[in-house]
C-alpha positions as CSV (number, residue, x, y, z in Angstrom):
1,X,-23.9,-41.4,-16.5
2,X,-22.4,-37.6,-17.5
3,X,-23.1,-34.9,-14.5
4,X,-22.0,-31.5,-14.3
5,X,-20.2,-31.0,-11.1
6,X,-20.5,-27.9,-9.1
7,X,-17.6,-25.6,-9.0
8,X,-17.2,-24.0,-5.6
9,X,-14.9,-21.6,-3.4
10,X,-12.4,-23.4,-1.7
11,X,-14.2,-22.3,1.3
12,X,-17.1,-23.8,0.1
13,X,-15.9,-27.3,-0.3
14,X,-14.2,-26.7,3.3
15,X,-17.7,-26.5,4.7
16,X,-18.6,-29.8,3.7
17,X,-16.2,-31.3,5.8
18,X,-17.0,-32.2,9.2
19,X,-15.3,-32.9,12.7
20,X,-13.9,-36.4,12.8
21,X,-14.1,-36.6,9.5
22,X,-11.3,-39.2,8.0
23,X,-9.8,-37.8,4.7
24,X,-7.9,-39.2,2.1
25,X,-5.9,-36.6,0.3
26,X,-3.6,-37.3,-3.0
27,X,0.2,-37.0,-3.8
28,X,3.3,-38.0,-2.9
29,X,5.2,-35.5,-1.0
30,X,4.2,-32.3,-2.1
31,X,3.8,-33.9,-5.8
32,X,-0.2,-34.2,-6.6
33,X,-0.9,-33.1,-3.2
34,X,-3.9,-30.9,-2.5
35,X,-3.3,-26.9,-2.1
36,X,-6.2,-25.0,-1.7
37,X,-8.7,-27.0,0.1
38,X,-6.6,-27.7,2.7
39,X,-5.8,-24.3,3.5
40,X,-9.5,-23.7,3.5
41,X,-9.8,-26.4,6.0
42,X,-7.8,-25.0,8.0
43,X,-9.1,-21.6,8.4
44,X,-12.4,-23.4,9.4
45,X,-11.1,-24.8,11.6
46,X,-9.3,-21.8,13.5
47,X,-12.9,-20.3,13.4
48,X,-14.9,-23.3,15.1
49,X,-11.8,-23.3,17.5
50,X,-12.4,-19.8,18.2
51,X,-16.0,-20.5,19.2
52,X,-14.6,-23.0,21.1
53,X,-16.1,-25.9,19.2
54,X,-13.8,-29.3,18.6
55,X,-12.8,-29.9,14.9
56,X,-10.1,-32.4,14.0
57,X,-9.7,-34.6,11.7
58,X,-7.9,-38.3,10.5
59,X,-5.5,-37.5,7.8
60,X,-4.2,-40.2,5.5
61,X,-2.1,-39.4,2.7
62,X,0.4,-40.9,0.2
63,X,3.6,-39.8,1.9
64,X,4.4,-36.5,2.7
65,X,2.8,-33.4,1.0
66,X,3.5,-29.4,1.4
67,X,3.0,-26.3,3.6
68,X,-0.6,-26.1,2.7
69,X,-2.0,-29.5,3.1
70,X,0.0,-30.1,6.4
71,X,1.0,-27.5,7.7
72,X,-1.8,-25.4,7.5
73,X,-3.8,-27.8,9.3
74,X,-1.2,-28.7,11.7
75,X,-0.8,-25.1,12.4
76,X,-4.9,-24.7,13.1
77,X,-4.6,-27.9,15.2
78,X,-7.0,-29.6,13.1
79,X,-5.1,-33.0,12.8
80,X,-6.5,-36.1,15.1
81,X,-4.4,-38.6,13.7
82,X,-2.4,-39.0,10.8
83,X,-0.1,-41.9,8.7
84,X,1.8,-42.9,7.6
85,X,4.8,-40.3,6.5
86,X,5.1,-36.5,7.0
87,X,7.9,-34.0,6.8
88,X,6.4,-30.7,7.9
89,X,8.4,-29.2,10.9
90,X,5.1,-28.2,12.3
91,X,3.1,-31.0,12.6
92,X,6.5,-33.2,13.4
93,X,6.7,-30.9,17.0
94,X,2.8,-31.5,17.5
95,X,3.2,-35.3,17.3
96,X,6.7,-35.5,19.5
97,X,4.7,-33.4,21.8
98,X,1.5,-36.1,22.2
99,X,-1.4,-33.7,20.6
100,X,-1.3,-35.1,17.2
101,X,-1.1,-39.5,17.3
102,X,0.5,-40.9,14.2
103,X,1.5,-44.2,13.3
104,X,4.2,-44.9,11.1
105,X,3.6,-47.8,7.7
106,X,5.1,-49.4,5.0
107,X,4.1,-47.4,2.1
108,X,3.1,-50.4,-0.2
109,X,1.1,-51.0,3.2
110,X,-0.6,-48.3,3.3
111,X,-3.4,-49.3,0.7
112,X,-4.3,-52.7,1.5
113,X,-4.2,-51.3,5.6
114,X,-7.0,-48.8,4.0
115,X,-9.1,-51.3,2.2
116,X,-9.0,-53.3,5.3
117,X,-11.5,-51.1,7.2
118,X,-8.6,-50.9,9.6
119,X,-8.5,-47.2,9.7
120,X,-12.4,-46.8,9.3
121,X,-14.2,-45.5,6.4
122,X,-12.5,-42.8,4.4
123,X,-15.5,-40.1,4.7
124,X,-14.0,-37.7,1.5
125,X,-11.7,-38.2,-1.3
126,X,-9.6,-35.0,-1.6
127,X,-7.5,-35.2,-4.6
128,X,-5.7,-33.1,-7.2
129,X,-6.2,-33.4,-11.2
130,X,-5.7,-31.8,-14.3
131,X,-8.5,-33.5,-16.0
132,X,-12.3,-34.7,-14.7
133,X,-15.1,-35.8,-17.4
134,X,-18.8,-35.5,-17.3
135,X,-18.5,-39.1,-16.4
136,X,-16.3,-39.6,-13.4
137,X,-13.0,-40.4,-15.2
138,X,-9.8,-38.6,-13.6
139,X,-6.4,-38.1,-14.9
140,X,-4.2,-37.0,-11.3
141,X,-1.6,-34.7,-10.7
142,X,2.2,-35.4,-10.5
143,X,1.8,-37.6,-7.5
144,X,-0.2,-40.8,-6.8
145,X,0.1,-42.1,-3.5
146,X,-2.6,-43.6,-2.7
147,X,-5.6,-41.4,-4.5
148,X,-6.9,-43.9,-6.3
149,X,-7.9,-46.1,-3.2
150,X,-8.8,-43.1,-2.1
151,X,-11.6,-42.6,-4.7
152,X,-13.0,-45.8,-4.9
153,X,-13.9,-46.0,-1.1
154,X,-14.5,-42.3,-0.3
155,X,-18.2,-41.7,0.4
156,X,-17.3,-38.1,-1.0
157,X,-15.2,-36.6,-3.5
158,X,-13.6,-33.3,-3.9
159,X,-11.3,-32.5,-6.9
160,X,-9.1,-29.5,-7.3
161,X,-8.7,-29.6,-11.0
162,X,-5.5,-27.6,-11.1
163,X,-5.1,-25.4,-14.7
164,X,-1.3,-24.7,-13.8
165,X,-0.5,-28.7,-14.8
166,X,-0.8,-29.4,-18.5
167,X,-2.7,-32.9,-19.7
168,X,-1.0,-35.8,-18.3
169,X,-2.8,-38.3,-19.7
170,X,-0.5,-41.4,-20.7
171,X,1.5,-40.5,-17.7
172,X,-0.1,-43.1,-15.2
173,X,-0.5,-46.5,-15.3
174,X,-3.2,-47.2,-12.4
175,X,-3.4,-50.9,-10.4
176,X,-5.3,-52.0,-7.6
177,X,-4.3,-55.1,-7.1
178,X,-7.7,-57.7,-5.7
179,X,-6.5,-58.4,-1.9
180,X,-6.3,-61.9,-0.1
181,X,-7.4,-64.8,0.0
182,X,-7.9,-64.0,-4.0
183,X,-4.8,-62.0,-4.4
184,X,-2.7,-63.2,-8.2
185,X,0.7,-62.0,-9.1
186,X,1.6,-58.1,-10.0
187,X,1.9,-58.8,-13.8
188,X,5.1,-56.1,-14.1
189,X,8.5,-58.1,-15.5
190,X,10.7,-54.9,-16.2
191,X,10.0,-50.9,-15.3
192,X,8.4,-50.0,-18.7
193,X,5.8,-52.6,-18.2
194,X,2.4,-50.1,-17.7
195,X,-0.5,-52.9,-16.6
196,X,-3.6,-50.5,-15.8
197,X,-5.3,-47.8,-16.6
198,X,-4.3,-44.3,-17.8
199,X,-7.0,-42.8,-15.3
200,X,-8.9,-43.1,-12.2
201,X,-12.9,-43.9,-12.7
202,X,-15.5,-43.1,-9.9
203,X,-19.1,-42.9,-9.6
204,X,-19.5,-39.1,-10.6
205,X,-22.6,-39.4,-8.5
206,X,-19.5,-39.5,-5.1
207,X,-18.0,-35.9,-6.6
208,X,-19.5,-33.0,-5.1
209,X,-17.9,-30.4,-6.3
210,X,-14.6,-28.9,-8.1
211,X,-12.1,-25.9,-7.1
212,X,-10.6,-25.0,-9.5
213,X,-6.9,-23.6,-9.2
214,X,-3.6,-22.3,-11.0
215,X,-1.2,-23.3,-8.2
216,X,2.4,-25.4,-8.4
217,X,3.6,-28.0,-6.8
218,X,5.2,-27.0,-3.6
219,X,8.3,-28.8,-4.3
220,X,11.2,-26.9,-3.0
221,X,14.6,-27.3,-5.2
222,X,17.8,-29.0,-4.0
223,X,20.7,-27.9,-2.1
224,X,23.7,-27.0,-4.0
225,X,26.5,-30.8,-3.7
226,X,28.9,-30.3,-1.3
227,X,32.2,-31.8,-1.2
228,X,30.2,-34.3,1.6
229,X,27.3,-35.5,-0.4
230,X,29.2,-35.3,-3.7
231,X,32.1,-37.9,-2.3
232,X,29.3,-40.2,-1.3
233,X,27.6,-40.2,-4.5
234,X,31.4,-40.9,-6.0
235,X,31.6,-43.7,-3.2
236,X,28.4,-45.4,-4.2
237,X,28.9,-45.5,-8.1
238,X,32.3,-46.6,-7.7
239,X,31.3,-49.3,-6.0
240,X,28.3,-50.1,-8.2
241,X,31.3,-50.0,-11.4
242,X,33.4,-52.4,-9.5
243,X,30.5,-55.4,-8.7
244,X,30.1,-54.8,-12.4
245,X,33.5,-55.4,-13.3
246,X,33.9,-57.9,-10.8
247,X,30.8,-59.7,-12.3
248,X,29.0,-59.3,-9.2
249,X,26.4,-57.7,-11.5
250,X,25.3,-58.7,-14.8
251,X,26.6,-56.8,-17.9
252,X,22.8,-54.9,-18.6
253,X,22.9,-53.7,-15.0
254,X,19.5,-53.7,-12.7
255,X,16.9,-51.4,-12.0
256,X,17.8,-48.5,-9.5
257,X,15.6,-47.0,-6.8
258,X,16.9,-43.9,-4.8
259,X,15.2,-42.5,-1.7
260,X,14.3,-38.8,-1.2
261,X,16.9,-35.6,-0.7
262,X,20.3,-34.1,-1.6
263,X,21.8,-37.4,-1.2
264,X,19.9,-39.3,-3.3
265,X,20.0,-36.6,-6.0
266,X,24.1,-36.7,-5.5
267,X,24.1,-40.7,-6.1
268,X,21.5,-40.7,-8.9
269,X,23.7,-37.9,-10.3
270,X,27.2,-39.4,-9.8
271,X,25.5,-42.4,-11.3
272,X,25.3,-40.7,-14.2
273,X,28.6,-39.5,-14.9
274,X,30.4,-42.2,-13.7
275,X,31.8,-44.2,-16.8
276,X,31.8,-47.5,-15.4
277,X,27.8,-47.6,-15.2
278,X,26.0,-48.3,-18.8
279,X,22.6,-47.0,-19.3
280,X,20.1,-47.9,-16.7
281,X,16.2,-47.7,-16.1
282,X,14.7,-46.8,-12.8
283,X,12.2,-48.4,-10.5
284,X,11.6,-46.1,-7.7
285,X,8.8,-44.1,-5.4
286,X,10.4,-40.3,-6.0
287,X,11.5,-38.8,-9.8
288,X,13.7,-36.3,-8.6
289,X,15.9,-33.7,-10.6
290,X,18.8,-35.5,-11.3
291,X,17.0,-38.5,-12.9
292,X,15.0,-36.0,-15.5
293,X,18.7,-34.9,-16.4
294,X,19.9,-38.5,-16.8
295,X,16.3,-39.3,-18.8
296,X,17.0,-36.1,-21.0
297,X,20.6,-37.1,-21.6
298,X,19.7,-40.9,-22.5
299,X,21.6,-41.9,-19.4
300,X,18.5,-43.5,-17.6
301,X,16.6,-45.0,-20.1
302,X,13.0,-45.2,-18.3
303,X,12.0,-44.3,-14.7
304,X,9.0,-45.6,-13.3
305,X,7.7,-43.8,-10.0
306,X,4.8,-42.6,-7.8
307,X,5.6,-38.5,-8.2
308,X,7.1,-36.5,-10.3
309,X,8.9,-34.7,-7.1
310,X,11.6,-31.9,-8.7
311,X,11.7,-28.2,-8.6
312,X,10.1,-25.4,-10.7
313,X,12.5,-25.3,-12.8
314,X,12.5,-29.7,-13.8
315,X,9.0,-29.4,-13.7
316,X,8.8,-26.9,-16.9
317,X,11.2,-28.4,-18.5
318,X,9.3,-31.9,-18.4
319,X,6.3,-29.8,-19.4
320,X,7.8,-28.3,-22.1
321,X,8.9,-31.6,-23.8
322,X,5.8,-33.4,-22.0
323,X,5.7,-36.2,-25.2
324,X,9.4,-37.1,-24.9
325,X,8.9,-37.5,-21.1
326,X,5.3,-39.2,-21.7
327,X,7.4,-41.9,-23.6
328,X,10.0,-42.3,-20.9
329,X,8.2,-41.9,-17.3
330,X,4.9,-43.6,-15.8
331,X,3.7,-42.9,-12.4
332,X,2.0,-45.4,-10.2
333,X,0.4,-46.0,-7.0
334,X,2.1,-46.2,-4.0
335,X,1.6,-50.0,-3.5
336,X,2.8,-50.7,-7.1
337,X,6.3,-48.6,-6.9
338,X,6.9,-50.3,-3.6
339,X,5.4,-53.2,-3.8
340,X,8.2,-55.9,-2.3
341,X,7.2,-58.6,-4.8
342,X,8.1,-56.5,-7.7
343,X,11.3,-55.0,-5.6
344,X,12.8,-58.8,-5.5
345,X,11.6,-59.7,-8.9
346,X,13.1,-56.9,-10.7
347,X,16.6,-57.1,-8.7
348,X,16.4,-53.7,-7.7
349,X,19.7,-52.0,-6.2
350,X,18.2,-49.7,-3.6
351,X,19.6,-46.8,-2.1
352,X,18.7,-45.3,0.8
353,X,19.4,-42.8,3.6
354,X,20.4,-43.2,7.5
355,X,19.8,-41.1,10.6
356,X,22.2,-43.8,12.4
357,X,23.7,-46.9,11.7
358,X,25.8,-49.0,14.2
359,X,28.3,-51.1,13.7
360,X,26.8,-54.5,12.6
361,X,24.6,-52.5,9.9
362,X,21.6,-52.2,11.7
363,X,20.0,-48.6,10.5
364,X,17.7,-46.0,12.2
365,X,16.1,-44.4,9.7
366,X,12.9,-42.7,11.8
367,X,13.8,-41.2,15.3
368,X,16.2,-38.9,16.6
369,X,18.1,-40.3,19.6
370,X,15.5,-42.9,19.3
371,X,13.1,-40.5,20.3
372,X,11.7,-38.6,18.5
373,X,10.4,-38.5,15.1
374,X,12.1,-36.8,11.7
375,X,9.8,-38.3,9.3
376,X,8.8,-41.6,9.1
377,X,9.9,-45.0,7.5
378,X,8.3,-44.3,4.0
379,X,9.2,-46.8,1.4
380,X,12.7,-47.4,3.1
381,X,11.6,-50.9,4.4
382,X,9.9,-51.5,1.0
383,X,13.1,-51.7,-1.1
384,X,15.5,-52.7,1.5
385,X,14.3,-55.5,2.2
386,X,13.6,-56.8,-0.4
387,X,16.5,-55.8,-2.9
388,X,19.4,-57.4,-5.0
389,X,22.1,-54.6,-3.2
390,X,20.4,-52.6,-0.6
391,X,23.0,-49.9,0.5
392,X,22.5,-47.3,3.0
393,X,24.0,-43.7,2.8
394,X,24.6,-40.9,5.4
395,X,27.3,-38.3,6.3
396,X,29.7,-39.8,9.0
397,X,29.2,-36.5,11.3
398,X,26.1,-34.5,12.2
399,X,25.9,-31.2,14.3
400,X,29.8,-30.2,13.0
401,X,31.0,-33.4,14.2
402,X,29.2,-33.6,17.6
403,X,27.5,-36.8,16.4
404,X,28.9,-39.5,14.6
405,X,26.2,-41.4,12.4
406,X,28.0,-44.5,13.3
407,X,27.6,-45.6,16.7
408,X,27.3,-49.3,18.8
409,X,24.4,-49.6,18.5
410,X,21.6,-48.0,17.0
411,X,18.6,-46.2,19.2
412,X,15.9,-47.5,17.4
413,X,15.9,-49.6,14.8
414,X,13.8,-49.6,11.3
415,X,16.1,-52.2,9.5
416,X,18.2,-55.4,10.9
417,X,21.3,-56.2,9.9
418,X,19.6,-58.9,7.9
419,X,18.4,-56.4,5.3
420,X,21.6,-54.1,5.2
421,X,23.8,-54.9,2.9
422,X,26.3,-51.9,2.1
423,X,26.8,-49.0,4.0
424,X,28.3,-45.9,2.5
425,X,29.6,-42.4,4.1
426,X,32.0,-39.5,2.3
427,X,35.2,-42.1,3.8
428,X,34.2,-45.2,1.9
429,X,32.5,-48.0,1.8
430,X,31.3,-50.8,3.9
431,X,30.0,-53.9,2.1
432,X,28.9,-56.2,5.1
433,X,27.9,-59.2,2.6
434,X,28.9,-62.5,4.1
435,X,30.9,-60.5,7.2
436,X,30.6,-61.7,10.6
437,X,29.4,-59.1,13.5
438,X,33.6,-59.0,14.6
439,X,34.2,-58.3,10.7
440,X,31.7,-55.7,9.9
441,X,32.7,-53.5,12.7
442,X,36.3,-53.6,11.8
443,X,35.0,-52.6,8.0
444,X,32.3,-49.8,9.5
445,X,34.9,-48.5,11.8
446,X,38.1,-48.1,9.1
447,X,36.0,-47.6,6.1
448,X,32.9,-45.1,7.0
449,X,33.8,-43.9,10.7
450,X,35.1,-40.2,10.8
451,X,38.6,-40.1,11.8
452,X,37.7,-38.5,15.0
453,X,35.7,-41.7,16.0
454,X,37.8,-44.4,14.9
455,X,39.3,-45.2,18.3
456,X,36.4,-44.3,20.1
457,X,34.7,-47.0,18.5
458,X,37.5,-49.2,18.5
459,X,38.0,-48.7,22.0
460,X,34.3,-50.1,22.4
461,X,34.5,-52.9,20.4
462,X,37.6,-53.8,22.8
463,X,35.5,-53.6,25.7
464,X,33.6,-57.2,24.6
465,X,36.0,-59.4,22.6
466,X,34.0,-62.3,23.8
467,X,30.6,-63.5,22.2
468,X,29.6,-64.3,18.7
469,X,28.5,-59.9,18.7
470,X,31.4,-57.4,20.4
471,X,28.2,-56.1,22.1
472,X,28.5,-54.6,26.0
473,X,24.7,-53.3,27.4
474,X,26.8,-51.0,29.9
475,X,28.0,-49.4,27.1
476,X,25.8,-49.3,24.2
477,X,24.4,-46.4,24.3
478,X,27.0,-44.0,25.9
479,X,27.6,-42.3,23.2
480,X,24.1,-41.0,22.9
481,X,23.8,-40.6,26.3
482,X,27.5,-38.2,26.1
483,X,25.7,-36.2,23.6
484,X,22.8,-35.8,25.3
485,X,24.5,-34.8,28.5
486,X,27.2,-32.9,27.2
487,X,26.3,-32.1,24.0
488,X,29.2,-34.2,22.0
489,X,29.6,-37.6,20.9
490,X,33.3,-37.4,21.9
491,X,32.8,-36.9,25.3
492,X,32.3,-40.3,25.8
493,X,33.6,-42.6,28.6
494,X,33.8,-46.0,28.5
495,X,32.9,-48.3,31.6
């Protein structure tokens, strides 16, 4: 069946929408996420506000996504709920204040949770593309996520066929896998393997209408290295060299996966200029800029992802050169990227970033003082879990040394000890494989602790010799509660 979809106003396809509506809306962080719909949204709902009529509604998503998607409807108050990761400053202070509810998922969880009917029915399908047929077939943006779940359950569809993105065709590989009790294996056996479709098809009869746009990404670039996150990216690859040299690693290496931000860029860049690591493919969620330097440089040999996440400036170079890059990166959904089955069967080394960790490796990755939220989990779990090396990263001070990232024990906790494996800061490096609870702090405390914190924390760990875990309740959480009181870590006191 060929149809010719209407193209309306952004306001337009707004109007369509109602309150309690639930929508699914593409990308991956800002990459593939919608722009001008949102907006529109929003602006609606400001005006039935105004006439002081309710309108809010459920907002599911890939990950994160930009300023327009949530936080213009944050700002208009037009969010009931939403899952399951955001990053907008906005909507973060409506949900730690109780007018927006969120619940935090797995990302590779987030799909199968939708198909469920857990969440309820996904009233409209709000996604970005750079291609639509007659017939219903999509090619998507630079982010996945979930859209193509999205699509197939979606009672409605709206597209925003944006003309700023060239063809990506042959970027995607597309996989839904079938879901219990008929569930079969995820047939991927190394990063370059593409196992589904190069598009997204729907019943063209579901899309009712297209806005179309010239609009970018609203990726924002990265912060220059400092000395901080430059040392840790040193830290991790030199550790990475050794287990190779070591023969903790094979010879070829393994498939790397690096989390989102400055750090992550530092690693996957010191990665790359570190002699001791041969070439290497990636297996990750986020392409950020420093892997499209190492995959134009022949460093990283294939990166597999869910968005193409990088700056302006990445982002026309990969455009510019789009058949070298179409050759050398696929993009998939959400639950293929970080799907744990494929995370243990590929070996992955994972790489990933703390709020807190304590001192037996247990890692808070979500909430601040164990409070309140900074994100989400995302795809942290995902990997960690699941990996050959999982290793955790974070600066060993926060607020100029107020806070030390490394404390007794953590405030909330996203992942045990049992999944932490390495934990690295800008003063070294902790591997807690095969340690004891008595060992790993003595490695945490003289190999990642700031030097300002090193007898603080040895003084704790004095305080309960006894015990299988130098662990004292009375005690556990002075630190935060020093901070909190007095507004530094160092003002502790020990009882």
């Amino acid at each position: 069946m060929n149809k010719t979809f209407p193209i309306l106003s952004a306001g337009e396809a707004a109007a369509l929408v109602k309150h309690g509506d639930t929508i699914g809306f593409s990308g991956f962080t800002p990459a593939g996420a919608c722009k001008v719909i949102p907006k529109a949204i929003a602006e609606r709902a400001k005006v039935e506000h105004a006439a002081g009529r309710p309108f809010q509604l459920g907002v599911i998503t890939g990950a994160s996504t930009g300023k327009s998607l949530d936080g213009a409807l944050a700002e208009a108050d037009a969010v009931a709920w939403r899952t399951p990761y955001q990053s907008d400053p906005t909507l973060r202070k409506a949900i730690n204040e109780g007018r927006t509810r969120f619940f935090d998922l797995h990302l590779s969880a987030l799909q199968p949770t939708v198909r469920s009917g857990v969440l309820g029915p996904v009233n409209f399908a709000i996604v970005e593309a750079c291609r639509v047929t007659p017939d219903g077939e999509i090619t998507l943006g630079a982010g996945v996520g979930a859209a193509n779940t999205f699509l197939r359950l979606a009672e409605k569809v709206l597209i925003e066929l944006n003309d700023y993105l060239p063809d990506l065709t042959g970027f995607h590989d597309i996989y839904e896998p079938l879901d219990p009790p008929v569930r079969r294996e995820i047939p991927i056996y190394t990063p370059h393997d593409r196992v589904g479709t190069a598009t997204v098809k729907v019943d063209p009869r579901k899309i009712v209408g297209i806005v179309k746009t010239n609009t970018p990404d609203e990726t924002g670039g990265f912060d220059a290295p400092d000395a901080v996150t430059n040392r840790i990216g040193e830290n991790v690859a030199d550790f990475l060299a050794t287990q190779l040299r070591t023969g903790c690693l094979p010879a070829s290496f393994l498939p790397m996966q690096s989390g989102v931000g400055n750090i992550a860029n530092a690693v996957i860049g010191a990665l790359g200029s570190n002699p001791g690591i041969p070439k290497f493919t990636m297996y990750t969620e986020v392409i950020q800029d420093a892997v499209i330097g190492l995959v134009e440089s022949g460093k990283c040999t294939f990166a597999s992802g869910c968005s193409l996440t990088v700056s302006k400036e990445k982002a026309a170079a990969v455009y510019k050169n789009i058949d070298y890059f179409r050759d050398r990166i696929v993009l998939r959904p959400q639950e293929i990227s970080n799907s744990p089955e494929l995370v243990r069967r590929l070996g992955l080394i994972t790489v990933n970033t703390a709020l807190e960790v304590d001192l037996f490796g247990n890692v808070n990755s979500t909430h601040v003082m164990g409070r309140d939220l900074m994100n989400a989990i995302g795809g942290s779990g995902d990997f960690t879990r699941n990996a050959h090396i999982s290793i955790f990263t974070c600066p060993s001070v926060a607020k100029n040394g107020a806070i030390s990232t490394i404390v007794p024990l953590v405030a909330h906790m996203d992942h045990s000890e049992h999944s932490v494996q390495v934990v690295v800061t800008e003063h070294g490096v902790a591997d807690l494989r095969g340690k004891t609870p008595h060992e790993r702090a003595a490695l945490m405390i003289n190999n990642c602790v700031h030097p300002e914190y090193r007898d603080i924390l040895r003084a704790y760990v004095k305080l309960s010799s006894k015990g299988h875990v130098p662990q004292t309740l009375h005690n556990a959480f002075g630190m935060h509660l020093a901070f909190l009181e007095k507004g530094d870590m160092r003002k502790v006191e020990w009882v």
